[in-house]
C-alpha positions as CSV (number, residue, x, y, z in Angstrom):
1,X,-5.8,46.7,-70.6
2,X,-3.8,49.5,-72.4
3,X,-0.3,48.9,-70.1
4,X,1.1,52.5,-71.7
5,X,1.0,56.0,-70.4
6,X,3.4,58.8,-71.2
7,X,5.3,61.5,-69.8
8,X,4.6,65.4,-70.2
9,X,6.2,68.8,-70.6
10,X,4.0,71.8,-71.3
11,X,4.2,75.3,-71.8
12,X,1.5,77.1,-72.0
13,X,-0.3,80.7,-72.3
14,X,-3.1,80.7,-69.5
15,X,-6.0,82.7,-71.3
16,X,-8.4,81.7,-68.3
17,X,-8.6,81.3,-64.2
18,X,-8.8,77.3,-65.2
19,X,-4.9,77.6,-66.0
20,X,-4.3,78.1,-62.1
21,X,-5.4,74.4,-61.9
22,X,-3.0,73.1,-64.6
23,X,-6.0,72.2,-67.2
24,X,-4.8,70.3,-70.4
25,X,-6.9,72.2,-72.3
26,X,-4.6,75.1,-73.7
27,X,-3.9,74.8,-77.6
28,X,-1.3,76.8,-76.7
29,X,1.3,74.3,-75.1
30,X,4.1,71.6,-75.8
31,X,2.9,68.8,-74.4
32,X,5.8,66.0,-74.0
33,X,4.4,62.9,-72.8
34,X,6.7,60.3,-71.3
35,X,4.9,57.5,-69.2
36,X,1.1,57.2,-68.9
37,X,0.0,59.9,-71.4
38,X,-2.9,61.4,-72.2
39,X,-3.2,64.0,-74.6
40,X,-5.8,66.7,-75.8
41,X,-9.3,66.3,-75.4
42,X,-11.5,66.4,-78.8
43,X,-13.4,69.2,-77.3
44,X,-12.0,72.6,-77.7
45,X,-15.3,74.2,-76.0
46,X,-15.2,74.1,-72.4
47,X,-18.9,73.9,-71.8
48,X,-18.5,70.3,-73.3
49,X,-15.4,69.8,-70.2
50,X,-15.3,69.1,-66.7
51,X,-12.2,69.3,-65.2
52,X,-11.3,67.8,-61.6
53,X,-8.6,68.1,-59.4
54,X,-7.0,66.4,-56.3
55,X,-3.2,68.5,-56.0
56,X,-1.4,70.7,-53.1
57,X,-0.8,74.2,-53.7
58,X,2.3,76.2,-53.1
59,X,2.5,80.0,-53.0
60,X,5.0,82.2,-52.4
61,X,5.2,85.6,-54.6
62,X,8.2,87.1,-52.5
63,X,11.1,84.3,-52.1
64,X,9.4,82.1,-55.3
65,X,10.8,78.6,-56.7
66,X,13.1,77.5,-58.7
67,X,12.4,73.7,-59.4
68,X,11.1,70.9,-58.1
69,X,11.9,67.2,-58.2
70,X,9.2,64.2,-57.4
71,X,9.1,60.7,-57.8
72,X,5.4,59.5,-58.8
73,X,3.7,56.2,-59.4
74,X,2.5,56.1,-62.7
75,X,-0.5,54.1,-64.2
76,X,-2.7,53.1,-67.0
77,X,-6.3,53.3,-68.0
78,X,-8.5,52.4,-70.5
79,X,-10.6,55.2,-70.9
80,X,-13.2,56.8,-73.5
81,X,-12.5,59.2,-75.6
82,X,-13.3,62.6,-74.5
83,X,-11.6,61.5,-71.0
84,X,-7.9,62.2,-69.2
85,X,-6.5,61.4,-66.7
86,X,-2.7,62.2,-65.7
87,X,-0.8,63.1,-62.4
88,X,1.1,66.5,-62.9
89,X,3.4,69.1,-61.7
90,X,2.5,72.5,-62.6
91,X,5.1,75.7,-62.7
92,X,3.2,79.1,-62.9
93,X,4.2,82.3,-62.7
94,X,1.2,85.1,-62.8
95,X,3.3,88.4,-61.9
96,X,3.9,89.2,-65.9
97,X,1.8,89.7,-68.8
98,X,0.3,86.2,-69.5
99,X,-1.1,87.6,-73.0
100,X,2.2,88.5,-74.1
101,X,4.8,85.2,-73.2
102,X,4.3,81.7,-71.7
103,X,4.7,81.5,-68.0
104,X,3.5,78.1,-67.0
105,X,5.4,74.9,-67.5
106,X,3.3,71.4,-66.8
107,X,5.1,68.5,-66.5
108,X,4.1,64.7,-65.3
109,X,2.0,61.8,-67.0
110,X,-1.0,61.5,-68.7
111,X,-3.6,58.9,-70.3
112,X,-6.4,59.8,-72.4
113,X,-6.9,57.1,-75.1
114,X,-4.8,59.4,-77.5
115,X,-7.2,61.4,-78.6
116,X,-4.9,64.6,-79.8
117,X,-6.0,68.3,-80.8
118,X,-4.3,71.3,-80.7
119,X,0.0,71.7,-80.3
120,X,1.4,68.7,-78.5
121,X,4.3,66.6,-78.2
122,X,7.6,68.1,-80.2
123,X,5.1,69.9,-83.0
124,X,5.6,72.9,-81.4
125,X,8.7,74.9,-81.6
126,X,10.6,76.0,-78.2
127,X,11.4,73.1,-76.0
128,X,15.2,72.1,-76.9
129,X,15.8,68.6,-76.7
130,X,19.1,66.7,-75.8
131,X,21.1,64.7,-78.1
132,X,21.0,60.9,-76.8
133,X,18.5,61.7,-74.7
134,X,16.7,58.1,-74.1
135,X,13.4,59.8,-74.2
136,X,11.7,62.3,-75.8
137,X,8.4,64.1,-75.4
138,X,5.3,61.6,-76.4
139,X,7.4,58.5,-75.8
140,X,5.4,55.7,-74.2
141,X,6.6,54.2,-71.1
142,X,5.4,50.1,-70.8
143,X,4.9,48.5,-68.2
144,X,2.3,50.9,-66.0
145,X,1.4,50.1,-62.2
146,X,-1.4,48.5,-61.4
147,X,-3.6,47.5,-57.6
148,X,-2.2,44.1,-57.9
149,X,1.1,44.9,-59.7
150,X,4.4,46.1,-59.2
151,X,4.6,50.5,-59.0
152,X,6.5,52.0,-62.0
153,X,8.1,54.9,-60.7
154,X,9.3,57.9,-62.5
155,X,11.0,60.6,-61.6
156,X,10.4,64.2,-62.4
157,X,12.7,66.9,-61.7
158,X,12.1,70.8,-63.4
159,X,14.9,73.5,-62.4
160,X,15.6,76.4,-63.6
161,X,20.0,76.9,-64.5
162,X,20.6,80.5,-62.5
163,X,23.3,81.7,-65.4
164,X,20.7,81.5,-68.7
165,X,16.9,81.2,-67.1
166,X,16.3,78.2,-68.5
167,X,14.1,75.9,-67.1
168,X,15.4,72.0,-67.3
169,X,13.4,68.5,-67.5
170,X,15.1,65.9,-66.2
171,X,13.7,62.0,-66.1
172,X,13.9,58.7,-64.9
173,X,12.3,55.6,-64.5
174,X,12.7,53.8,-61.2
175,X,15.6,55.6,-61.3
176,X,18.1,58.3,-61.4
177,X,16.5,61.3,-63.5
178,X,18.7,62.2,-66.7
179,X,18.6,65.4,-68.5
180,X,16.1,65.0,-71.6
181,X,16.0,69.1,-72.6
182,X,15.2,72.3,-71.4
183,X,12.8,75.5,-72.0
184,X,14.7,78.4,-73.2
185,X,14.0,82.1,-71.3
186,X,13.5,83.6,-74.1
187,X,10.2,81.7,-74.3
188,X,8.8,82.9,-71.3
189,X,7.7,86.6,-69.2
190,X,7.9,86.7,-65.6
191,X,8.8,82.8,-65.5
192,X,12.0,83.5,-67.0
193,X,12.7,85.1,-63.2
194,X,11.2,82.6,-60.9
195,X,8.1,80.6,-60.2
196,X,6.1,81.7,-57.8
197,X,3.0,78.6,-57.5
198,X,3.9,75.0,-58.2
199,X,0.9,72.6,-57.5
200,X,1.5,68.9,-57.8
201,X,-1.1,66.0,-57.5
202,X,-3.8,64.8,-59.8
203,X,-6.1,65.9,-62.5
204,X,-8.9,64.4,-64.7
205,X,-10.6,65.5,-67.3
206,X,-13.6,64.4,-69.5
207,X,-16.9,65.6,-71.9
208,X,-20.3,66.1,-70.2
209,X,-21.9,63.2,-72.5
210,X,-18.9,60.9,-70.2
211,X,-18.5,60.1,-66.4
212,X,-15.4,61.2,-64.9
213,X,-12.4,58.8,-65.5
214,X,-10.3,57.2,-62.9
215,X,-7.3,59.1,-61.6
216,X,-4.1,57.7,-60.4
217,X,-4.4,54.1,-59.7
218,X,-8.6,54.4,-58.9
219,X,-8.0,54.3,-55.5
220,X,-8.9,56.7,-52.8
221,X,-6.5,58.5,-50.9
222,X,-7.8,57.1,-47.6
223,X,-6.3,53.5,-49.0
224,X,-2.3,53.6,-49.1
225,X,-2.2,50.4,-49.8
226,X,-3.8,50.8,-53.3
227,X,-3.9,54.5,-53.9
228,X,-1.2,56.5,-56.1
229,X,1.4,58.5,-54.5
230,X,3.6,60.9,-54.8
231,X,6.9,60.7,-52.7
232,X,10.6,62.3,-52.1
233,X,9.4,65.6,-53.2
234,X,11.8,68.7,-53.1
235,X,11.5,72.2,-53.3
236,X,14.4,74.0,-55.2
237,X,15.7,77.8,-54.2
238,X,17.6,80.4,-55.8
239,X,20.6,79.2,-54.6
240,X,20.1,75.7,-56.3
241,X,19.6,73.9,-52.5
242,X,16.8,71.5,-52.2
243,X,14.7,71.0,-49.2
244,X,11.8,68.7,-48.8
245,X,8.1,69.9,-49.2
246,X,6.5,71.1,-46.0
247,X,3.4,70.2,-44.5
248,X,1.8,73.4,-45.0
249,X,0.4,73.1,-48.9
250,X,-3.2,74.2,-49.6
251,X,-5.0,71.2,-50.8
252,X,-7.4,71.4,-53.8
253,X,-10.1,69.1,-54.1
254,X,-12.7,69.8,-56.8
255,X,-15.3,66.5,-55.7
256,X,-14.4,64.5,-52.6
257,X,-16.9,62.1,-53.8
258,X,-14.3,61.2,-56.8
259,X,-11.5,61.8,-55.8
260,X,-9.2,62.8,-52.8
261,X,-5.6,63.7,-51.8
262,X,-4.1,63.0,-48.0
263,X,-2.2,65.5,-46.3
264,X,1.2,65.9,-46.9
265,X,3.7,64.2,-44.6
266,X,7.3,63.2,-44.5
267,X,7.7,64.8,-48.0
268,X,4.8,62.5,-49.8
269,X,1.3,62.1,-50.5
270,X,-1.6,59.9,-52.2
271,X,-4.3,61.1,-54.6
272,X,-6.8,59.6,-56.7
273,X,-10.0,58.1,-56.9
274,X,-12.5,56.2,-59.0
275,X,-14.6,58.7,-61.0
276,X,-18.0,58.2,-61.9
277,X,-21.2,60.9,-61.6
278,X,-20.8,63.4,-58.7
């Protein structure tokens, strides 16, 4: 079993509706992976894709965000290639002109038996990172969870510093997070103001000649005891407090047959399932 995975940081330019689900299928991104990873699928057409996903949805255009921190379980698979499969957190921003600046940031983990197209990693210019930082964008993090192993944890936390517009990654594994660099305003249009959707869950992604691969640990929602979570997640506002995630996020299922997220509660969730044919 591939025991690797790494983390991500994205930006992207959404050029379709699929970017409101947080699809890794932009060529127009910096992908930073730092735990299970997956990258780009070979596939640039999206006839040959099907994405999935199992994530809550927050909205709000009028107050907005300004970060959010998470701590998620994070796993690896041995998949095909033309599959991925990665648990994300996804920073949007759709009041400005998407053609003109970036206004999404993705962040999270990733597997997809590095198969890599388009801009990811550090290739791109924009993301700044920090000196000393103990990770950087397309590091692997060893050893993964696993059903009948001990959970890695990491920790995710995305905020954006009130003075500049900048939006900061922080990270950590089973851990405190530590800086490891930031997104300059300059990069983006409306999300240089605010965010105003964050979604945060699971996603998978594979070619139609594949089934769909496993996301989080393979595990149903429905089964705690196995299934992935996400936990200890905080909302950040304008005036940098933090409060935990209500109950109240829209979930997003794309096939309850492969996968599934449970309701919200107590600030955490689980996701996942086993793939296969719909």
């Amino acid at each position: 079993m591939d025991a690797s995975s790494m983390l991500i940081s994205m930006k992207e330019t959404p050029t379709s509706s699929q970017y409101m689900d947080c699809n890794f299928s932009s060529t127009d991104i910096i992908y930073m992976p730092q735990m299970s990873y997956a990258q780009a699928l070979p596939s640039k057409n999206d006839d040959d894709t099907k994405y999935y996903f199992a994530v809550h949805l927050m909205e709000d255009n009028d107050n907005g965000y300004y970060g959010i921190s998470a701590n998620m379980d994070v796993y690896g698979h041995n998949l095909n290639v033309g599959q991925l499969s990665a648990g994300a957190i996804c920073i949007h921003n759709w009041e400005g002109d998407v053609n003109k600046k970036l206004n999404s940031i993705i962040v999270g983990w990733v597997k997809d038996n590095h198969q890599s197209t388009g801009c990811v990693n550090l290739d791109c210019p924009g993301f700044k990172l920090v000196k000393g930082s103990p990770i950087s964008p397309g590091g692997i993090i060893s050893p993964v969870s696993g059903i009948n192993r001990k959970r890695q944890t990491i920790t995710i936390r995305v905020s954006k510093e009130s003075s500049s517009g900048d939006w900061w990654l922080y990270y950590g594994i089973n851990g405190v997070p530590i800086p490891v660099g930031y997104f300059p305003a300059s990069l983006f249009d409306s999300l240089s103001t605010k965010s105003t959707q964050i979604s945060i869950g699971g996603h998978a992604r594979s070619t139609t000649n594949n089934t769909t691969p496993p996301m989080g640990s393979g595990a149903f929602a429905s089964n705690p005891g196995q299934a992935a979570s996400i936990h200890d997640i905080w909302l950040i506002h304008k005036d940098g407090r933090s409060t935990p995630i209500g109950n109240d996020a829209r979930t997003k299922v794309t096939d309850g047959k492969l996968y599934s997220a449970s309701p919200i509660g107590r600030a955490q969730f689980f996701y996942g399932g086993p793939g296969g044919k719909s």
